[in-house]
BASEZA-970112 format. One line per 3 residues: number of its first residue (from 0); their letters; for each residue x, z, y of C-alpha. Coordinates in Angstrom, 2 decimals, padded with zeros to 5 digits. Layout:
NUM> a> X/Z/Y; ...
This chain:
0> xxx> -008.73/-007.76/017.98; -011.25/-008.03/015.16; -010.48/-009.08/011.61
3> xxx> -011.97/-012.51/011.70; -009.48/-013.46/014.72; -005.73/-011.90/013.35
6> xxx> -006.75/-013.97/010.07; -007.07/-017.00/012.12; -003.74/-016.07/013.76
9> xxx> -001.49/-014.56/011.01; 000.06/-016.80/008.24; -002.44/-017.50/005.48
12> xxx> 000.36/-016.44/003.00; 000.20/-013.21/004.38; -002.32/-010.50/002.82
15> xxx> -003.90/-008.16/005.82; -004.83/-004.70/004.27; -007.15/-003.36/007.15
18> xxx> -006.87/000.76/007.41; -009.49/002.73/008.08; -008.21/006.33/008.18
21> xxx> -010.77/008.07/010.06; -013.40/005.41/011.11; -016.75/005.85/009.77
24> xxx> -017.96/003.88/006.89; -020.26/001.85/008.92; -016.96/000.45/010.48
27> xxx> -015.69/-000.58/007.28; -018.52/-002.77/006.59; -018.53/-004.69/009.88
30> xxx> -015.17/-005.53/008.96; -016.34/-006.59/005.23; -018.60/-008.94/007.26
33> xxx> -016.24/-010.53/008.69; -014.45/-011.17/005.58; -011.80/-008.50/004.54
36> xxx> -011.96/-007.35/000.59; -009.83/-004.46/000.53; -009.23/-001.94/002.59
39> xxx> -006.24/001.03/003.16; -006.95/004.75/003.20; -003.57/007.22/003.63
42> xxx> -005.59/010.09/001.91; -007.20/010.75/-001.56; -009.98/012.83/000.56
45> xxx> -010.94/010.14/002.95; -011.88/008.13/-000.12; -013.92/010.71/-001.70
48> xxx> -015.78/011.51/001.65; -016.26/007.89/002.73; -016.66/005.16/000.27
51> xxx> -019.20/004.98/-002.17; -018.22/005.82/-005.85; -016.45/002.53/-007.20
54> xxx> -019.67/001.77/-008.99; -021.98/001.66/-005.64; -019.41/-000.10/-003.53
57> xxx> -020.61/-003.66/-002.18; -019.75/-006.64/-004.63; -016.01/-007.51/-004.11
60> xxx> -014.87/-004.30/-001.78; -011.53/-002.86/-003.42; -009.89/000.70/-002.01
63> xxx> -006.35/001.02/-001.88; -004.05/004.05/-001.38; -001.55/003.67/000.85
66> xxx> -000.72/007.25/001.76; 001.59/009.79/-000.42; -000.24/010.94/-003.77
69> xxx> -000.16/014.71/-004.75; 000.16/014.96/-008.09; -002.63/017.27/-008.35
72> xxx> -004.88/014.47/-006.83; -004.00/011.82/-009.27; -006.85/012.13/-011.43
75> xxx> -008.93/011.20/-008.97; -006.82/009.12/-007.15; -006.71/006.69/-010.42
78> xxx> -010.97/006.85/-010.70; -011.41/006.08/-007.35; -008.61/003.51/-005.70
81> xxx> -008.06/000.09/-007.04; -004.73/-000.16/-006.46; -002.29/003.14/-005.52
84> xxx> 000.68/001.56/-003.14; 003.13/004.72/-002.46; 004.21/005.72/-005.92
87> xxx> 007.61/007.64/-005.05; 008.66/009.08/-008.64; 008.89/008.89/-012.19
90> xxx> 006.82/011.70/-012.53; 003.73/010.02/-010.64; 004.14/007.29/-012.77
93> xxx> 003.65/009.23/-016.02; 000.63/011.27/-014.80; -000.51/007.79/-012.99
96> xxx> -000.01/006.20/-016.44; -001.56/009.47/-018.78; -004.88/009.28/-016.36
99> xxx> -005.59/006.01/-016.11; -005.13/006.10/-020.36; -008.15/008.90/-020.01
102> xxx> -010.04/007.10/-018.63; -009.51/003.78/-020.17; -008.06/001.97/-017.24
105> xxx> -005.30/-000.12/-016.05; -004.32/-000.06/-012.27; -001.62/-001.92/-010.00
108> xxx> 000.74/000.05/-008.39; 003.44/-000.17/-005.63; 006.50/001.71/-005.63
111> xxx> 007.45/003.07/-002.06; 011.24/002.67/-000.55; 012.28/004.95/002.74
114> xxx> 013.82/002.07/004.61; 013.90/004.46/007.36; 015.17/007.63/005.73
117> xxx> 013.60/009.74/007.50; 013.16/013.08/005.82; 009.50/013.31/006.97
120> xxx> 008.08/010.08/004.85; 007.44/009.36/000.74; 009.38/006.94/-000.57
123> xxx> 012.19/006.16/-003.50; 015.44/007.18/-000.96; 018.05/005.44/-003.01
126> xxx> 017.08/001.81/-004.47; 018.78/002.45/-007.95; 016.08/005.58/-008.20
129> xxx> 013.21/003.14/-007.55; 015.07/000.35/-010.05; 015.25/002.64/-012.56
132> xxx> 011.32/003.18/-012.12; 010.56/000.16/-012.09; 012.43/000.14/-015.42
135> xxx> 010.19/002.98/-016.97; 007.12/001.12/-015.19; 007.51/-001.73/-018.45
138> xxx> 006.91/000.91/-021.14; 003.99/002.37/-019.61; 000.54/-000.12/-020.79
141> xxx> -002.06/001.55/-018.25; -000.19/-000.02/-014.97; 001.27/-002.45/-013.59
144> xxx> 003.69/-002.34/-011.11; 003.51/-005.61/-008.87; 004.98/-004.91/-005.63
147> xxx> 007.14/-002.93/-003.35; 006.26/-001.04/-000.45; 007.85/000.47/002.90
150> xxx> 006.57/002.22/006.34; 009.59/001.22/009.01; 011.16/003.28/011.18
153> xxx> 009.24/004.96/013.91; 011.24/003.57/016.73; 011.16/000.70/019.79
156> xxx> 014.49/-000.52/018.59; 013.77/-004.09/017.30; 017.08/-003.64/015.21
159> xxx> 016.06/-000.60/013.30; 012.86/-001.99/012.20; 014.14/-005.67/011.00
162> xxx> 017.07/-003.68/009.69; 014.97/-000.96/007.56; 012.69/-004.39/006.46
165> xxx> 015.68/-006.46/005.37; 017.12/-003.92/003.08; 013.31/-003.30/001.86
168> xxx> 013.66/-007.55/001.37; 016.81/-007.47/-000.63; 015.71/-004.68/-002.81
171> xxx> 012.51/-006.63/-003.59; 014.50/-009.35/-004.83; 016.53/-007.43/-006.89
174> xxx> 013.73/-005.62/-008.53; 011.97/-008.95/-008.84; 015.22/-009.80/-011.25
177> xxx> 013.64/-007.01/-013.55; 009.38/-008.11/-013.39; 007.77/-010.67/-011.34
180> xxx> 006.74/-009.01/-008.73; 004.17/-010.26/-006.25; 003.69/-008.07/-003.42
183> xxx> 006.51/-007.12/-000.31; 004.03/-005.07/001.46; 005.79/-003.57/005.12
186> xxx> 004.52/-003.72/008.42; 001.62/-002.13/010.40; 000.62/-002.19/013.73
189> xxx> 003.26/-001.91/015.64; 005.67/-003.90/013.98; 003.91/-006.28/011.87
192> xxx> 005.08/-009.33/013.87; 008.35/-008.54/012.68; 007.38/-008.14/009.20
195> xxx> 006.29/-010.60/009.10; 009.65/-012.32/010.10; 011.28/-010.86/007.60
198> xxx> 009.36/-011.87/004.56; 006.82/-009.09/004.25; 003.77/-010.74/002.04
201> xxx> 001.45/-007.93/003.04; 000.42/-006.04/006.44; -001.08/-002.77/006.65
204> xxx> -003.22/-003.17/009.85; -005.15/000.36/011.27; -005.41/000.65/015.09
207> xxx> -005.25/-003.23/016.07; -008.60/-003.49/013.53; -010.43/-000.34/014.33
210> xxx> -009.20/000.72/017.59; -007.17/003.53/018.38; -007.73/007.23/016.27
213> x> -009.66/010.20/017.72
C-alpha cells in the first residue's frame, strides 16, 4: 500500500511517520512525492549514510529518530534529526540538552515508555521514572519535550497490545497534567489499527510503505 492511499484511509487526525530503515534513498523520495514530510530512521548511521546533510535535504523533508540513542551518538544525532522520539533517561536528556546548546539549537523530543516490558527494548520501565523526566525536561531551554512514545508488545494477542497501549494512554494523560503535550505516538505495522483505537495520534509505518526488509 503506498503512502498516498493509507492517508486516504487512516484518520486525518492521525500523523503517519513512514520508516525507511534500509530502503534506499531513492525510495524515500517517491514517497515525498506522494506527499509524506517526515520520515523514521531506528539508527543514527542510517541517517548519516542516507539522507543528505539537513542543509541539502529537499524543501520541507524532516528526519526523525525513532530508534534507541547511544549516548556517544548524540552529537550527531542532535545535528542531523529533527526531532529524536526514544529518549529513555535523564542522562540523554542532559547530553541531548548540552549539544543542541553547542550548536545553537532547539529540538523536540519524545520520551519512550516499555509498555511491553520486555527486557530487550528502550524505554522509561516505570512511569514515575519517565514523570520525573519529564519534570527535568522544563528546566532544560534547548528541547522540548512534546510527546510520548511506545513500541507494543511483539505478540498476536490482541489483548497484550491494546493493553500495553492503554497504559501508554493513561500515562500520556497524566504527563500531559505536567506540559501540554501533543504527540501519543504507538503503533507500527502490525498493530497500528489498534493504535489507533486506542488514541495513538501518531503511527510509525515501515514495511506496509516500503515493502518488506532484505
Amino acid at each position: 500500500m503506498n503512502y498516498r492511499n493509507l492517508r486516504d484511509e487512516i484518520d486525518k487526525n492521525v500523523f503517519i511517520l513512514p520508516v525507511s530503515k534500509t530502503k534506499p534513498y531513492s525510495a524515500i523520495l517517491d514517497v515525498f512525492e506522494e506527499g509524506a514530510r517526515a520520515f523514521g530512521e531506528n539508527r543514527v548511521q542510517e541517517i548519516e549514510r542516507k539522507f543528505p546533510l539537513p542543509e541539502n535535504r529537499p524543501e520541507g523533508m524532516k528526519v526523525y529518530l525513532i530508534g534507541q540513542l547511544q549516548k556517544n551518538k548524540v552529537r550527531k544525532a542532535v545535528f542531523l534529526s529533527d526531532r529524536i522520539e526514544s529518549v529513555d533517561s535523564k542522562d540523554l536528556l542532559l547530553l541531548i540538552d548540552r549539544e543542541c546548546g553547542r550548536i545553537g539549537k532547539k529540538i523536540e523530543v519524545l520520551l519512550e515508555f516499555n509498555s511491553s516490558k520486555e527486557e530487550n527494548k528502550s524505554g522509561f520501565e516505570k512511569r514515575e521514572d519517565l514523570l520525573d523526566a519529564l519534570k527535568l525536561s522544563l528546566t532544560l531551554k534547548n528541547l522540548d519535550v512534546i510527546g510520548i512514545m511506545t513500541v507494543g508488545p511483539l505478540t498476536d494477542d490482541e489483548g497484550k497490545i491494546r493493553s500495553a497501549f492503554k497504559e501508554t494512554h493513561d500515562l500520556f494523560k497524566d504527563a500531559c497534567k505536567l506540559k501540554s503535550l501533543s504527540i501519543l505516538s504507538m503503533g507500527m505495522s502490525a498493530d497500528y489499527k489498534i493504535a489507533i483505537e486506542e488514541k495513538s495520534t501518531e503511527v510509525r509505518l515501515g514495511s506496509i510503505i516500503f515493502g518488506e526488509r532484505k
